[in-house]
C-alpha positions in Angstrom: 17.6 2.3 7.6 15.0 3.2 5.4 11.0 3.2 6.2 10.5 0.0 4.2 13.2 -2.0 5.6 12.2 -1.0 9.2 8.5 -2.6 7.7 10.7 -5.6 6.4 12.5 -6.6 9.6 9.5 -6.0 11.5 7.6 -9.0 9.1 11.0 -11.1 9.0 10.7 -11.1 13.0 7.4 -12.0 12.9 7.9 -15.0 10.9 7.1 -13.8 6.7 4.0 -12.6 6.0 1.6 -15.3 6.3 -0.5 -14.5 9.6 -3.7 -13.0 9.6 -3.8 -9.5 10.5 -6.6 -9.6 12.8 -7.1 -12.5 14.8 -5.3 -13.2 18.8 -1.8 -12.2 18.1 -2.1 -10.7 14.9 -2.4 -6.7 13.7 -5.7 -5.8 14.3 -7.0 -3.9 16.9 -8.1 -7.0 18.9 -4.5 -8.5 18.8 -2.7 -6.3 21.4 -0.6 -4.7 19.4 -0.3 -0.7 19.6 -1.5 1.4 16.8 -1.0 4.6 15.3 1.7 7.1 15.5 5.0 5.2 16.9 7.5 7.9 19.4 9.1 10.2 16.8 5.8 11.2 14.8 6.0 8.3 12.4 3.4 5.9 11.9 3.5 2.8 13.9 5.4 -0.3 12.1 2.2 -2.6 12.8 0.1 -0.3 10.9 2.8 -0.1 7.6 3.1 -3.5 8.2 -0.9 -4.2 8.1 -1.1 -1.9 5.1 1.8 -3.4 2.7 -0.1 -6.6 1.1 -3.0 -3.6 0.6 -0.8 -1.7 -0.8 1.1 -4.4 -3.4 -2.5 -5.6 -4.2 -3.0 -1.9 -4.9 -0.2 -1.4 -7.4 -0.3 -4.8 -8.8 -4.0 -4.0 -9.8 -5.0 -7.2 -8.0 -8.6 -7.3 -8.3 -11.3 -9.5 -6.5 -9.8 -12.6 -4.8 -6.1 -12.0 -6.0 -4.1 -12.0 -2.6 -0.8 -11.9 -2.9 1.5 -15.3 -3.3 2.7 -15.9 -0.4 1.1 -13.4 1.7 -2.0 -14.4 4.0 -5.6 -14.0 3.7 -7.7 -12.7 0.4 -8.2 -9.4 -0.6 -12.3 -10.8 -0.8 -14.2 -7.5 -2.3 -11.6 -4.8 -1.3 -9.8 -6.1 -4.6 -12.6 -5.2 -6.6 -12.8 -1.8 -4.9 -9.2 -1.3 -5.4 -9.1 -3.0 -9.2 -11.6 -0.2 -9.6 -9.4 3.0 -8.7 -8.5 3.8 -12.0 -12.1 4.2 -13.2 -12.6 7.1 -10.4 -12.0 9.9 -12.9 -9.3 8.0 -15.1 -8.4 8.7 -19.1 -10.7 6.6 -20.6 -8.5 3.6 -20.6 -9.3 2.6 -17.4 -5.8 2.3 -16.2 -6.0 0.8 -12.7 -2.6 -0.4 -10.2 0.2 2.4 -10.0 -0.5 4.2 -13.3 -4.2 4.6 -12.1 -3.1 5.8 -8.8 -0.3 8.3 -10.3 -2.6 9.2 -12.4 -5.9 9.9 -9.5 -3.0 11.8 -7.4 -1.8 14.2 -10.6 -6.0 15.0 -11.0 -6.3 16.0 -7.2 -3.1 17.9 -7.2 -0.5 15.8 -6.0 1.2 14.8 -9.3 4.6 16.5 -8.2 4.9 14.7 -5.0 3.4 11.3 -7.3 6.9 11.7 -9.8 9.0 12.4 -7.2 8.6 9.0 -6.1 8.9 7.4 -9.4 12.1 9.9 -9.9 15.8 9.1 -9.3 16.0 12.1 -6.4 14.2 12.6 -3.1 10.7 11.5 -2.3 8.4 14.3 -1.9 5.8 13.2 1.7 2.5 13.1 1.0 0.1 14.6 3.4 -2.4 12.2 5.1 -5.3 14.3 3.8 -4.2 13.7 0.3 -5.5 9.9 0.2 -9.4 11.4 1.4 -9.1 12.6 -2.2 -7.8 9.6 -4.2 -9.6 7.3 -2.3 -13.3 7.6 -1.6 -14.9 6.9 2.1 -16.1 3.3 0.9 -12.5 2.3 -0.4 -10.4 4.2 3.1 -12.9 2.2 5.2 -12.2 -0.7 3.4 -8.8 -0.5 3.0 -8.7 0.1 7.2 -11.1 -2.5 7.7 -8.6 -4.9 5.8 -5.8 -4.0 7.2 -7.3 -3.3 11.1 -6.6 -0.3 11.6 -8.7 3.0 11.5 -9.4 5.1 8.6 -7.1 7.9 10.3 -4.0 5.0 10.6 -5.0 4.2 7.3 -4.8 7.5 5.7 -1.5 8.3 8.4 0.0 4.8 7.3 -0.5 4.9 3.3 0.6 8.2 2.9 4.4 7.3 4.8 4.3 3.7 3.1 2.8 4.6 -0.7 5.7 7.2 -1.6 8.5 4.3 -0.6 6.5 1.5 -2.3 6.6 3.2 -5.6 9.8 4.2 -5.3 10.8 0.9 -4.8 8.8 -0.4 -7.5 9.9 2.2 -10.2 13.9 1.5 -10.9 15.9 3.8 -12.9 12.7 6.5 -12.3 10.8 4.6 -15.0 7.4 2.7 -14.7 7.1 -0.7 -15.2 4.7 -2.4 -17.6 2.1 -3.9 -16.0 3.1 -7.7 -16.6 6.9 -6.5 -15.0 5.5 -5.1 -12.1 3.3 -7.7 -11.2 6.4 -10.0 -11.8 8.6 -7.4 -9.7 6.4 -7.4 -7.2 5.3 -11.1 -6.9 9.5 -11.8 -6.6 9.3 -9.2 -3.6 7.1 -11.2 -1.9 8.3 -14.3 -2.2 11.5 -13.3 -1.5 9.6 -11.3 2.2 8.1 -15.6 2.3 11.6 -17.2 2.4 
């Protein structure tokens, strides 16, 4: 069972994807449920689960106020932070949602473990410490604030959760245009809904 259907089953047996993340029963740190590194070294479920709509919002280039269909609660300004990625260095274009982020990880050295994902073969891991470099301290503090978690589960969750995301999201080891993906990944989560 791969990392992202382990995240799947975990959101199927809690219902779809609708909840809050922080409130009395939900993912964030008030809500009872352990965080961080799960037995075996790997990141807790609850914080790959708290991180996924970040993450789709991420590579969908979802910017202020786009949530995800389906998914609950807003992205409120961490969609404008994230929309804003691709300006941290970019080509001149601008290009935010996975080519931005591809991009921001081949500037700060991490562009062979970037295609691997996109690729047909294995999935290079990225080291937690790589995301300190692609993301700045406002965005990793807003991203974990979003999501509940710390900026170390944050860091620890995105870099097990973004090479499998890609991956999924780039078939045949090609990138999607940005109208596809946005449709590719809206069908994923309506499909996580029903």
């Amino acid at each position: 069972m791969g990392l992202l259907d382990q995240i799947l089953g975990g959101l199927a047996g809690r219902g779809g994807v609708g909840g809050g993340l922080g409130g009395p029963g939900g993912m964030g740190q008030g809500g009872g449920v352990p965080m961080g590194r799960a037995p075996g070294g790997r990141v807790n479920t609850q914080v790959l689960m708290a991180l996924l709509p970040i993450v789709l919002n991420l590579l969908a280039n979802r910017r202020r106020g786009g949530s995800m269909p389906g998914m609950g609660g807003g992205m409120g300004g961490l969609g404008g932070v994230l929309g804003g990625l691709g300006g941290r260095g970019a080509s001149a274009g601008g290009l935010g949602g996975l080519a931005g982020l591809l991009g921001q990880l081949g500037q700060h050295g991490y562009g062979q473990q970037a295609q691997s994902w996109v690729g047909t073969g294995e999935n290079e891991p990225l080291p937690p410490e790589a995301l300190s470099h692609v993301f700045d301290q406002q965005q990793l503090s807003e991203i974990a604030s979003e999501a509940g978690v710390s900026e170390d589960e944050a860091r620890l969750g995105l870099s097990e959760l973004l090479p499998e995301v890609v991956d999924r999201f780039t078939p045949q080891g090609q990138l999607l245009g940005e109208d596809e993906l946005n449709n590719s990944i809206d069908d994923f989560v309506r499909q996580l809904g029903g």
